[in-house]
N, C-alpha and C positions, 0 to 999 in steps of 0.2 A: 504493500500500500504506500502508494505519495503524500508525506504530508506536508504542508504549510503552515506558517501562523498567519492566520486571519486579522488584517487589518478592518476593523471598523467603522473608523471615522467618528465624526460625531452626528450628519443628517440621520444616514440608515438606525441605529438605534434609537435615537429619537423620535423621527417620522414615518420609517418605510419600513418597519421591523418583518414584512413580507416580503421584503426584498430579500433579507437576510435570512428566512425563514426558508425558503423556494431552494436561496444561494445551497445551503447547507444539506436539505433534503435531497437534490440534485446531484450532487459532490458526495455524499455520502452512498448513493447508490451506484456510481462512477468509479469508487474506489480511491477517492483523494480524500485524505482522512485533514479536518481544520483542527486545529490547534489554538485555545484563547491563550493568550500570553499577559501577564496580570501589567497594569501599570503601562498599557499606550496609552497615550496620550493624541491631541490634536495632529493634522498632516503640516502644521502653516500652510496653507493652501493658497493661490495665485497674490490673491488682495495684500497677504502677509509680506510676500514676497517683493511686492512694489514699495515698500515701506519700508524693510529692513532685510537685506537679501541675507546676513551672516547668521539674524538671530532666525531665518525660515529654514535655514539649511541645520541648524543646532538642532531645532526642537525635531524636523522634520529626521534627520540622522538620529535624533537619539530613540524614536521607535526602529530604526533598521537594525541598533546597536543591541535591541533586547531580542529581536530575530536572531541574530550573530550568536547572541550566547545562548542561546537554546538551538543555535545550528542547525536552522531552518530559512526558504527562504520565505518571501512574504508576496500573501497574493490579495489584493483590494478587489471591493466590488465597486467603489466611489471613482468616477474619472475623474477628477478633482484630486482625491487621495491619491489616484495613480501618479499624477501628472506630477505632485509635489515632491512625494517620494522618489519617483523614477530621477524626478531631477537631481535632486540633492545627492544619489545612491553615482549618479553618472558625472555629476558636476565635480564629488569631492575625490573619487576613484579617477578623474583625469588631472586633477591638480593637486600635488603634494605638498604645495606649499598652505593653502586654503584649507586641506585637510587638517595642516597642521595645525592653520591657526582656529578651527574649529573642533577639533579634540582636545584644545588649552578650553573651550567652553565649556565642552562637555566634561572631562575632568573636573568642574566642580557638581557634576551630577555621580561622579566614578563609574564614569562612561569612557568607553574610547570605538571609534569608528573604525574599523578595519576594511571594508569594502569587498569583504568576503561571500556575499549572499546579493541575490539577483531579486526585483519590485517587479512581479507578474500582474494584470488583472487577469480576471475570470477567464476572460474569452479564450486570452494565450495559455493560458492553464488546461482550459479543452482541447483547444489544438495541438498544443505541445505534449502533454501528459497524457491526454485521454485520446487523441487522434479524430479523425473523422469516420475514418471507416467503423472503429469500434464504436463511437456513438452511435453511429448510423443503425449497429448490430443491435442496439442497446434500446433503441424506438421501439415501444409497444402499445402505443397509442399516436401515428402517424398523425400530422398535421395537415393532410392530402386536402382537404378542404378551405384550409385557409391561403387569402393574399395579405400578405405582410409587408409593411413598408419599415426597411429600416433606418434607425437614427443614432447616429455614430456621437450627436454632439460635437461642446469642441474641445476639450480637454482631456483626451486618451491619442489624438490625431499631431496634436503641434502644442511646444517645438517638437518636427519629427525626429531631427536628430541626435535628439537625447530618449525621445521616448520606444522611439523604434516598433511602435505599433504597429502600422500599415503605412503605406501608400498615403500621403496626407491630401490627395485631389482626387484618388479612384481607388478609396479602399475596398477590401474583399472581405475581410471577414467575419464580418456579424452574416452578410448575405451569404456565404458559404454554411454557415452553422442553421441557418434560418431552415436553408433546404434540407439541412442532413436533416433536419425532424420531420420533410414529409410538405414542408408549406413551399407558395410560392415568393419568390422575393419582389416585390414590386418596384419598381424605379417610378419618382417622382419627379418634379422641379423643384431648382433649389434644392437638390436631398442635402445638401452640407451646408447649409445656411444654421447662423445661431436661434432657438427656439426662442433666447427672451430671458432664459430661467433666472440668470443673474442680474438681469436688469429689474428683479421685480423688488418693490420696496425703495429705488433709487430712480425708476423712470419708467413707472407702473402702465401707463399708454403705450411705450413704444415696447415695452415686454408683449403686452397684452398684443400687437399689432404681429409682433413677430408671431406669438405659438398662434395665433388666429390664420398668417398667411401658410404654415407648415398643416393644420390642419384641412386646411382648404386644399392644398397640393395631392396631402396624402390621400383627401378624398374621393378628388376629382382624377386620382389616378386608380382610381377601383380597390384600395388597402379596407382590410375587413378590421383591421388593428394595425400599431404602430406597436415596435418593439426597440426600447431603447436600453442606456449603458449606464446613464449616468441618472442619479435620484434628484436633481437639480431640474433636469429634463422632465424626468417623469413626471414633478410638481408642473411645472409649466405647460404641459399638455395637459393632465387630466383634470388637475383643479382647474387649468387656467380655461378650460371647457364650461366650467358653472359661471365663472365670471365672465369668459362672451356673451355667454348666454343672459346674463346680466345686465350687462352695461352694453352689446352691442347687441339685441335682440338674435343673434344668431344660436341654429342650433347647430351640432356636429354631430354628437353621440358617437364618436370614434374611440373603443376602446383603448388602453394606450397599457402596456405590460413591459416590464422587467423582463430583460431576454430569458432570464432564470427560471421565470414563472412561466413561459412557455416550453424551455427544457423538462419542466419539473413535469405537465401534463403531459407530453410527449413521452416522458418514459414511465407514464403510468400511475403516477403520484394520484391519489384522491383529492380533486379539487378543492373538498372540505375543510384538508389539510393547508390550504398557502394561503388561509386568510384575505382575500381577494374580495372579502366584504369593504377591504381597506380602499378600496378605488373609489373615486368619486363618479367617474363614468362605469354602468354597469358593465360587468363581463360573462353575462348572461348568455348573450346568441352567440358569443365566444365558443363556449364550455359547450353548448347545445351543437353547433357544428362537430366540435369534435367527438364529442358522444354518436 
């Protein structure tokens, strides 16, 4: 068995505890055994980083540092989380001096950053760990009836060259995994445009404007659901659906899921199981198609 220590951030425990819920039931039937490691703490995530780039690389290093000593590597389900971590894990592992002067930080935590252990998300953890072919073996409730549009967000894609995710203009792999469970992958307009997520709370119209023109896209390209990566997304989709419907009279009813919670039905999981009462938009004729 592969195991990881599970990064969790601080949205998914708080907000999306079915993301987390799907994440774990899915992986555990997979054969990739997670690991809670006591005492993560935050990723500093992008905003930190614009403010204080050494104290985002400290805090962000000194959760890799507790992966390190449990010698394991660490795999997120938050793009956000990935994007912080990955950077920090790649930024201090290329520069010895930066490292150095960020293990004099960490040293007053009696921490030290060695650069030993690799910052997965999920997705590259199925690919790499779990393969495609074995998943594929692994589907016993085929998604053959759904069209899926996927949404990569923008924080697992760039910067590419430290994250080393995909392709940051034509990526493949959500849309690769989408088909091994049986669905089809749908292309949209604008599929790599920003949904909004992070603009809500600082520029609440032009969020709203963005998940409204992604939803319209996805629709008007025949998507039965939207399947995304990141819980930033997800909020801007699926709550950001009761607030169109709010403040711009529009309806969508476009289900919108955690790539997880579509793995987790695909191989079988009782829908009853992934708390999927958690969605603002229902995922009713979802569950009924693939039944």
């Amino acid at each position: 068995m592969t195991s990881y220590a599970l990064f969790l951030g601080c949205t998914i425990p708080a907000r999306q505890s079915n993301y987390e819920l799907s994440s774990r039931k899915a992986l555990a039937k997979l054969g990739i055994e997670l690991v809670d490691l006591a005492n993560m703490t935050c990723c500093a995530p992008p905003p930190v980083q614009s403010i204080d780039l050494e104290t985002s690389l400290a805090v962000a290093a000194y959760n890799i540092c507790l992966a390190e000593e449990a010698d394991l590597n660490l795999i997120t389900l938050c793009s956000g989380c990935f994007e912080s971590l990955s950077i920090a894990n790649a930024t201090l592992k290329a520069d010895e001096q930066l490292k150095a002067k960020i293990n004099r930080i960490l040293s007053e935590a009696g921490k030290e950053f060695l650069g030993s252990k690799e910052v997965k998300h999920l997705l590259q953890v199925l690919v790499d760990d779990v393969g495609l072919e074995r998943l594929k073996q692994r589907v016993s409730k085929p998604l053959s009836n759904l069209k899926v549009a996927a949404f990569y967000g923008c924080h697992v894609l760039r910067p590419s060259e430290l994250l080393k995710f995909d392709d940051p203009e034509r990526p493949s792999i959500l849309e690769n995994l989408i088909e091994t469970l049986g669905a089809k992958s749908v292309e949209y307009r604008n599929k790599l445009k920003c949904c909004g997520g992070l603009l809500r709370g600082f520029s609440d119209d032009l969020a709203l404007d963005l998940a409204r023109e992604k939803l319209a896209n996805t629709t008007k390209a025949g998507a039965d659901c939207i399947a995304t990566l990141c819980p930033f997304c997800f909020v801007a989709l699926d709550l950001g659906q009761l607030q169109i419907k709010s403040k711009l009279n529009e309806t969508f009813d476009m289900p919108v899921f955690h790539y997880s919670e579509l793995l987790s039905l695909a191989l079988g999981i009782d829908p009853k199981e992934l708390a999927l009462e958690a969605h603002k938009v229902k995922t009713d004729k979802i569950i009924s198609k693939i039944s």
